[in-house]
C-alpha atoms as one frame of an Amber mdcrd trajectory, in Angstrom:
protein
  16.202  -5.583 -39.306  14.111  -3.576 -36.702  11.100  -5.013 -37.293  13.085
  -8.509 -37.193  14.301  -7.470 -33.543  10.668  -6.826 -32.276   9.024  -9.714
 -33.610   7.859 -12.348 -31.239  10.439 -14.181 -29.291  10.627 -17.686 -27.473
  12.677 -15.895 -24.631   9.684 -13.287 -24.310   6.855 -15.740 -24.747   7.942
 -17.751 -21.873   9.515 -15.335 -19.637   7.312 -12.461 -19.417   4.275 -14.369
 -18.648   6.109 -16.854 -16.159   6.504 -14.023 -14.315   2.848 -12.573 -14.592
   1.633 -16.393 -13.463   4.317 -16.058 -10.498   3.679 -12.678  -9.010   0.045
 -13.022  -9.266   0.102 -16.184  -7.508   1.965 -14.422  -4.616  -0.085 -11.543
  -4.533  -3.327 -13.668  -4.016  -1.801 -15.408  -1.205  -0.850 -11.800   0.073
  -4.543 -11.431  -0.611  -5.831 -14.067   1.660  -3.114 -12.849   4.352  -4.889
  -9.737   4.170  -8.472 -11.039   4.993  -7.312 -13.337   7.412  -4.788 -11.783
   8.996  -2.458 -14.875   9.207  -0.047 -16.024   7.186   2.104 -12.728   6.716
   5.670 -14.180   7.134   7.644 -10.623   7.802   7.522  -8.426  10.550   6.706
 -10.291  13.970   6.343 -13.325  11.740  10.615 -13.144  11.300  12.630 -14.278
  13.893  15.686 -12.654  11.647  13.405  -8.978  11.504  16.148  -7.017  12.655
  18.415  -7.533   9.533  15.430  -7.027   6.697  14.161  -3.574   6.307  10.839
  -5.049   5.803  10.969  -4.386   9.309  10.261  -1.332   8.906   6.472  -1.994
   7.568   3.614  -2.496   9.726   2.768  -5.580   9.834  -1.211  -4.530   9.095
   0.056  -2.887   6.409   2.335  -5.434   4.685  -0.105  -8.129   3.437  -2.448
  -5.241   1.357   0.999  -3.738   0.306   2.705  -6.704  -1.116  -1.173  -7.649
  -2.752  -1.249  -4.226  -4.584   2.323  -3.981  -5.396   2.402  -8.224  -7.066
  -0.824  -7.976  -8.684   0.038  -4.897 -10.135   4.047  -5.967 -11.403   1.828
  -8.958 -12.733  -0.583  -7.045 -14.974   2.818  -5.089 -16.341   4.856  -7.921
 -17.147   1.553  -9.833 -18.530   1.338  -6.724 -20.843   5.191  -7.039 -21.683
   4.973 -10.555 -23.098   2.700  -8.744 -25.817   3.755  -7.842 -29.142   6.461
  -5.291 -28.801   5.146  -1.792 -29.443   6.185   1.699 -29.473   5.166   3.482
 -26.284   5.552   7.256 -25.378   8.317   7.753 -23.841   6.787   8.652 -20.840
   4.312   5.834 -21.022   8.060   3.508 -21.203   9.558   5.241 -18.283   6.924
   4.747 -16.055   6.836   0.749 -16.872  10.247   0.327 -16.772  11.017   2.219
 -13.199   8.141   0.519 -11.977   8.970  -3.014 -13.378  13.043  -2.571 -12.430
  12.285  -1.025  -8.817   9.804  -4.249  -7.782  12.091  -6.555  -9.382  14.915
  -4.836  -7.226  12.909  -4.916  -3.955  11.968  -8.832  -4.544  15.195  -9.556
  -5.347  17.521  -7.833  -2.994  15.484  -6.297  -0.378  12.776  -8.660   1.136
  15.913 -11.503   1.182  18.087 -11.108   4.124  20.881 -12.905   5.243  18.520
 -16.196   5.891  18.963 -16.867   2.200  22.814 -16.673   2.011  23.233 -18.306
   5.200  21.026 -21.120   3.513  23.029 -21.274   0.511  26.236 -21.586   2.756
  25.334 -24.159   5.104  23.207 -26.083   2.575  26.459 -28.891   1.655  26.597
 -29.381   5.388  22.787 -29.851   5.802  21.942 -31.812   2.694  25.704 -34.418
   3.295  25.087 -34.067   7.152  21.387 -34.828   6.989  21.712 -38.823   6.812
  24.256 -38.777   9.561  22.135 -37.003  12.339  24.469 -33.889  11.739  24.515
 -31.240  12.376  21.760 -31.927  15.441  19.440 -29.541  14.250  15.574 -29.500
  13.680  15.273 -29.116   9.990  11.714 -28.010  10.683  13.203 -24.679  11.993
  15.851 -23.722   9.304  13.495 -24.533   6.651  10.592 -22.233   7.665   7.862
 -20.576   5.939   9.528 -16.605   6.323  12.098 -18.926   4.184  10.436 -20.072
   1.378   8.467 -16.749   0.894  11.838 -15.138   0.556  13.215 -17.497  -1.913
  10.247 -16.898  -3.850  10.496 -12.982  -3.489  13.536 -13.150  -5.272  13.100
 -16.111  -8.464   9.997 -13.426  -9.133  12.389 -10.564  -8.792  14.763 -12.524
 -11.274  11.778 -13.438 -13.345  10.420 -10.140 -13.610  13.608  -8.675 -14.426
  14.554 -10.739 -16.893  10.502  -9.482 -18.717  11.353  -6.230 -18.286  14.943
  -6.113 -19.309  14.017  -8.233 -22.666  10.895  -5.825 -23.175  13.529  -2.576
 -22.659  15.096  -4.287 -25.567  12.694  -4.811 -27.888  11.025  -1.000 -27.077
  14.336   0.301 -28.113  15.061  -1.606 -31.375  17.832  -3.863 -29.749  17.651
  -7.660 -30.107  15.808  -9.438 -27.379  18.180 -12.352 -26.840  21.514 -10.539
 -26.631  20.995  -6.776 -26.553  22.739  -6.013 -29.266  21.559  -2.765 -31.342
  24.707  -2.489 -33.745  25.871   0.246 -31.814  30.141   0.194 -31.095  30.331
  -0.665 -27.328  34.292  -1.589 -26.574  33.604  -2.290 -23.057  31.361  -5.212
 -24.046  33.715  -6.985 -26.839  34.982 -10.456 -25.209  38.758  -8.665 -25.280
  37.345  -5.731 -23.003  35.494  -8.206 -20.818  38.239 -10.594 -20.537  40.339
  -7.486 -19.021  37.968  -5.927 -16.314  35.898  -9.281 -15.219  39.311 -10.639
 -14.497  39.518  -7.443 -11.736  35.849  -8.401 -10.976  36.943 -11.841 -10.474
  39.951 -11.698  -7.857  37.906  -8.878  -5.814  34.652 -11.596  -5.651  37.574
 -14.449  -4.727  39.524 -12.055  -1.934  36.766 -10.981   0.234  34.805 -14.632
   0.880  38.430 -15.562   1.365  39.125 -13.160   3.961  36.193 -13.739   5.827
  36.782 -17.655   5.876  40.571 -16.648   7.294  38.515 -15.415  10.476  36.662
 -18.316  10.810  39.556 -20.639  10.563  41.423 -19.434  12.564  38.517 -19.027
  15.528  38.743 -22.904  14.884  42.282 -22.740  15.422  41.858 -21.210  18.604
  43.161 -17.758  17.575  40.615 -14.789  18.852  40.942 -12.740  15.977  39.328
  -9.884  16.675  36.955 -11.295  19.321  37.903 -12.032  22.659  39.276 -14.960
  24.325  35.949 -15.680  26.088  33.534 -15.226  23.212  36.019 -17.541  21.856
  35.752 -20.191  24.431  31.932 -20.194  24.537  31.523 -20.595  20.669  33.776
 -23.697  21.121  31.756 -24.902  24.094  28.478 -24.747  21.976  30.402 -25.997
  18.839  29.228 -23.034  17.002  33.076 -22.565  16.170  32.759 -25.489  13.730
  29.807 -24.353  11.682  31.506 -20.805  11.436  34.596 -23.554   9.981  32.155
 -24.769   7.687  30.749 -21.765   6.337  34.164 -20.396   5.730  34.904 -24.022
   3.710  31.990 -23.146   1.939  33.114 -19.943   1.196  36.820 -20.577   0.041
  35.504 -23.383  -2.693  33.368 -20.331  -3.772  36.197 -18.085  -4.229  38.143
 -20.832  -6.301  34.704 -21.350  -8.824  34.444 -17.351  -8.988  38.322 -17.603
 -10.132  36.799 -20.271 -12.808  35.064 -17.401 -14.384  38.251 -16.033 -16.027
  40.514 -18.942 -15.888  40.749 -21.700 -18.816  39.060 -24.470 -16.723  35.751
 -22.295 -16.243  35.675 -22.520 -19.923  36.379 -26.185 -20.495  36.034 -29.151
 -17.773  39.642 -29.918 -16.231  41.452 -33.472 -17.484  40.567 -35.055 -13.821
  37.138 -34.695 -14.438  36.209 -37.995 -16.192  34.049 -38.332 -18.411  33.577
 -34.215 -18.523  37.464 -33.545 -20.004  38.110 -31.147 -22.546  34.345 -30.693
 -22.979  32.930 -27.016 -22.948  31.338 -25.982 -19.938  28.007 -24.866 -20.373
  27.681 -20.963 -19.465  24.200 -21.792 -17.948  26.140 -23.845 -15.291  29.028
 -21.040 -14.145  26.709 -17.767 -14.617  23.093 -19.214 -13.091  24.921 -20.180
  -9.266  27.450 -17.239  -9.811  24.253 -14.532 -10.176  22.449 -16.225  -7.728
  25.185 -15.941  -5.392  25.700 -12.379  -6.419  22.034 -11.307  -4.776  21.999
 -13.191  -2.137  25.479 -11.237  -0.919  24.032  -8.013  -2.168  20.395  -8.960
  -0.004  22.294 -10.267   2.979  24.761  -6.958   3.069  21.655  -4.993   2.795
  19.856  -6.520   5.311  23.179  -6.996   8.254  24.078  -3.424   7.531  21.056
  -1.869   8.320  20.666  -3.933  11.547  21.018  -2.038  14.870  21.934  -5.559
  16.628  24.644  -5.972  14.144  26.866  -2.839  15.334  25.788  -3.342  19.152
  27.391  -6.842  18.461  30.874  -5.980  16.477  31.420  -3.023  18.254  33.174
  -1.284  15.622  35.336  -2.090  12.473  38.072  -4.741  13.306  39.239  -7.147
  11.402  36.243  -9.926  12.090  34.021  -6.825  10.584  35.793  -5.710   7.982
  35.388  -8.862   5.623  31.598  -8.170   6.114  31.591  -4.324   5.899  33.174
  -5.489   2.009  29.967  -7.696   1.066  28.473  -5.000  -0.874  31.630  -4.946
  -2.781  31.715  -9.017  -3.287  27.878  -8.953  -4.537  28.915  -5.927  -6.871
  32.197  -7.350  -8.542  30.874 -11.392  -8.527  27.646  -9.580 -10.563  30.143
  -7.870 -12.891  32.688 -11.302 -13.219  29.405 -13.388 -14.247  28.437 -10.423
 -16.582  32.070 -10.237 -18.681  32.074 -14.233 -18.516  28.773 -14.029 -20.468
  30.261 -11.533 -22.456  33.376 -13.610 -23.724  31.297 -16.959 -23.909  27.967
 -15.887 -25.779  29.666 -15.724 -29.257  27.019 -14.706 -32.205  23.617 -14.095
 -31.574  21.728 -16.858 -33.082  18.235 -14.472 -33.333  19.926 -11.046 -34.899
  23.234 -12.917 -36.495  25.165  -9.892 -34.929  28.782 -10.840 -33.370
């Protein structure tokens, strides 16, 4: 059975060196930024630099740093799509903290709040876009600081995903599905179905509370702000994308509820033509991760922002909702997880249940 487990795998023959071709591809154009000097999108280069910690780097520094750090997460997960071995354990450690702490910088860290603010607005933008609304200069909200930190985090994904299928395979367990044969109750679909559903409503509450604020700015209520703030975001109509964002983020709370109710398991009797069918798992747990890290990133990058707490002042009850996105990236991470946990049946690879 072991040597079964750490035979070759479709999942680590395409993975593993998708990531290799994707970080070393970055880390050459961090190359060029290097000898050039232009191109480095952080730093001075980020009109949002105050809420990423890349902030923090020198810009003359950042190009040669991102170039040494990608080409060498390349070379590792290039030598993880190999035939699985047996390393020393040191030799494993060493791989694995260095493979799971780039994949967690990519991932969380260089993404900001750009990226969820992107992911929020994007309905608006891509309906609004044939109808001249909202008046905005696409040019400027799809920038190049943008794409480089969309791609900083599908290689953090990608890399993670090589590493976490070579952990498995170094440590006897089946690459697909993790399973070793060792008695786990909190990962049976019976434990999942009981704590994701916790995970679940906490990921639906705090999106909802936050879009309470904004509704009710639109309703002319200051909550928490102050009448004139108030008046001047109606004035510039920023009052109404604040609206929109919080639509945005209500019809996300109702999906994350999908993840432990009967209709994120099978397509609703309104939906024609979808009714009674299964829903693919691919469809609720791929935009319920990705959701997940861009939270997580955003939270990471607002709360470390000095403008951010010379702005709210405080905690109050416009704060609060934001003060919890840590939380919401945390629990929505764990809902997907137990929703992939009831829905993934038997393994097809190791036959285990």
């Amino acid at each position: 059975m072991t040597t079964a487990l750490l035979a070759p795998t479709r999942h680590r023959s395409r993975t593993a060196p998708l990531a290799a071709g994707w970080l070393a591809l970055w880390g050459v154009l961090a190359l060029i930024s290097t000898r050039t000097g232009t191109g480095y999108p952080f730093g001075a280069g980020d009109r949002d630099s105050e809420a990423n910690l890349l902030r923090l780097v020198p810009a003359s520094a950042g190009p040669p740093l991102f170039a040494a750090v990608l080409l060498t997460a390349g070379v590792v997960a290039l030598a993880m799509s190999g035939p699985a071995a047996h390393p020393s354990r040191p030799l494993r450690v060493l791989l694995l903290g260095y493979g799971w702490a780039v994949a967690f910088v990519l991932a969380v860290v260089v993404p900001d709040t750009r990226v969820l603010i992107m992911l929020g607005y994007a309905p608006i933008l891509l309906l609004g876009a044939p109808f001249g609304w909202p008046p905005v200069d696409y040019s400027d909200v799809f920038t190049w600081t943008l794409l480089c930190k969309g791609a900083a985090m599908a290689g953090g994904v990608l890399l993670g995903l090589a590493v976490l299928g070579w952990q498995r395979r170094t440590a006897g367990a089946c690459a697909v599905c993790g399973r070793d044969g060792a008695d786990r109750g909190w990962t049976t679909p019976a434990a999942a179905a009981r704590w994701g559903r916790w995970a679940a409503w906490t990921a639906a509450v705090i999106p909802t509370l936050y879009a309470l604020t904004r509704f009710a700015w639109a309703a002319g209520v200051p909550l928490g702000i102050s009448r004139d703030f108030l008046d001047e975001m109606h004035r510039t109509g920023l009052v109404w994308a604040g609206a929109g964002l919080g639509a945005c983020a209500v019809v996300g709370a109702v999906l994350t509820l999908g993840l432990v109710r009967p209709w994120g398991e099978r397509f609703p009797g309104w939906m024609v033509g979808l009714a009674g069918r299964r829903v693919p798992v691919a469809l609720a747990l791929v935009p319920a991760t990705l959701v997940a890290l861009s939270v997580t990133a955003g939270s990471l990058g607002l709360l470390t922002a000095h403008r951010f707490w010379e702005l709210v002042g405080g905690l109050s009850v416009t704060t609060l909702p934001m003060l919890l996105w840590p939380l919401w990236g945390i629990a929505l991470g764990a809902a997907a997880y137990a929703y992939l946990l009831r829905r993934r049946g038997g393994c097809r690879r190791c036959g285990r249940d």
